[in-house]
C-alpha positions in Angstrom: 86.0 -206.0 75.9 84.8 -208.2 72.8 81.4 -206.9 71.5 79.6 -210.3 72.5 80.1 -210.0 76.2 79.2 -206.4 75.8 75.9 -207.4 74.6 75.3 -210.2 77.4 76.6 -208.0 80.1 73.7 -205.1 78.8 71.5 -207.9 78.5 71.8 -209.1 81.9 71.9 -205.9 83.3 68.4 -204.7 81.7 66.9 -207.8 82.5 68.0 -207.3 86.2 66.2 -203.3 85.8 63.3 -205.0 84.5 62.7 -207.6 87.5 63.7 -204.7 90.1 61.0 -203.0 88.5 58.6 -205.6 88.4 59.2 -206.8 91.9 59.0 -203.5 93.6 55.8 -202.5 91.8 55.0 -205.6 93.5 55.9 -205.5 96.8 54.9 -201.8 97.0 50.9 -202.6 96.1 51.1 -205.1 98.9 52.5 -203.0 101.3 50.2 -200.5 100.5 47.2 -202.9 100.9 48.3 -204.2 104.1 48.9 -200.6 105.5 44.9 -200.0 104.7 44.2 -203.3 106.5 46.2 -202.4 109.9 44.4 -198.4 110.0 40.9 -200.2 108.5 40.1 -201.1 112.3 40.8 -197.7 113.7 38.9 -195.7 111.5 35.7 -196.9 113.7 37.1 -195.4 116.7 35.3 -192.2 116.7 37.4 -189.6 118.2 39.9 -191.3 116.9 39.5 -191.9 113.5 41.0 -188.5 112.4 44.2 -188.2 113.9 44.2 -191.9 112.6 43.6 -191.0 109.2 46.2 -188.6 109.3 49.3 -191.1 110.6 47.7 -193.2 107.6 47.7 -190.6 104.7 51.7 -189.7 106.3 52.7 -193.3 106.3 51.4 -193.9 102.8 52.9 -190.9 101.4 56.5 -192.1 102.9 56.2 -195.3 101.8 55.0 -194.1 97.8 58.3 -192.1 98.0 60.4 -194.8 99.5 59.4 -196.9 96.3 59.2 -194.6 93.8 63.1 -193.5 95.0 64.0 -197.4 94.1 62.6 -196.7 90.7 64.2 -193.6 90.2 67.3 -195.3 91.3 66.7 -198.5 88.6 66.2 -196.1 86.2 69.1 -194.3 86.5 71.3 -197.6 86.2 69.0 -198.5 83.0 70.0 -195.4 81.5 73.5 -195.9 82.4 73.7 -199.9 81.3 72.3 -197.9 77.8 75.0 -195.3 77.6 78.1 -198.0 78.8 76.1 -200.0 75.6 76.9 -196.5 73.3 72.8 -195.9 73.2 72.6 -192.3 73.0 70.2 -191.6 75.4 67.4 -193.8 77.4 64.3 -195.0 76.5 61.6 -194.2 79.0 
């Protein structure tokens, strides 16, 4: 393959790691702030407000790992997209 496309094909490939990145940062904050929105209500329930808390915290917890999994996973293909461009090793 001719150096040129190499470049445009790591090009488009970090830009494409770079708005996954972006957008899931994103769309995990939001998810985040509406999960505090639907438990908010609850929290006043007295007796209930505990065990509530608790689903909460475990819900949150999943979905922190569910996204931070997608970024593990986008960084793994930025490094890769760097080594298939003959960069020894990634940055970040």
């Amino acid at each position: 393959m001719e150096a040129e496309t190499l470049r445009q094909l790591r090009g488009a490939a970090e830009l494409a790691t770079d708005a996954v990145g972006a957008a899931v940062g994103a769309i995990a904050e939001a998810h985040l702030a509406i999960v505090g929105q639907v438990y908010a209500p609850f929290g006043l329930l007295g007796p209930l407000a505990a065990p509530v808390r608790g689903i909460e915290h475990i819900q949150t917890a999943i979905t922190r790992g569910v996204y931070q999994s997608i970024l593990g996973v986008n960084a793994l293909v930025a490094c890769a997209v760097a080594a298939l461009g003959g960069e020894a090793r990634c940055s970040d």
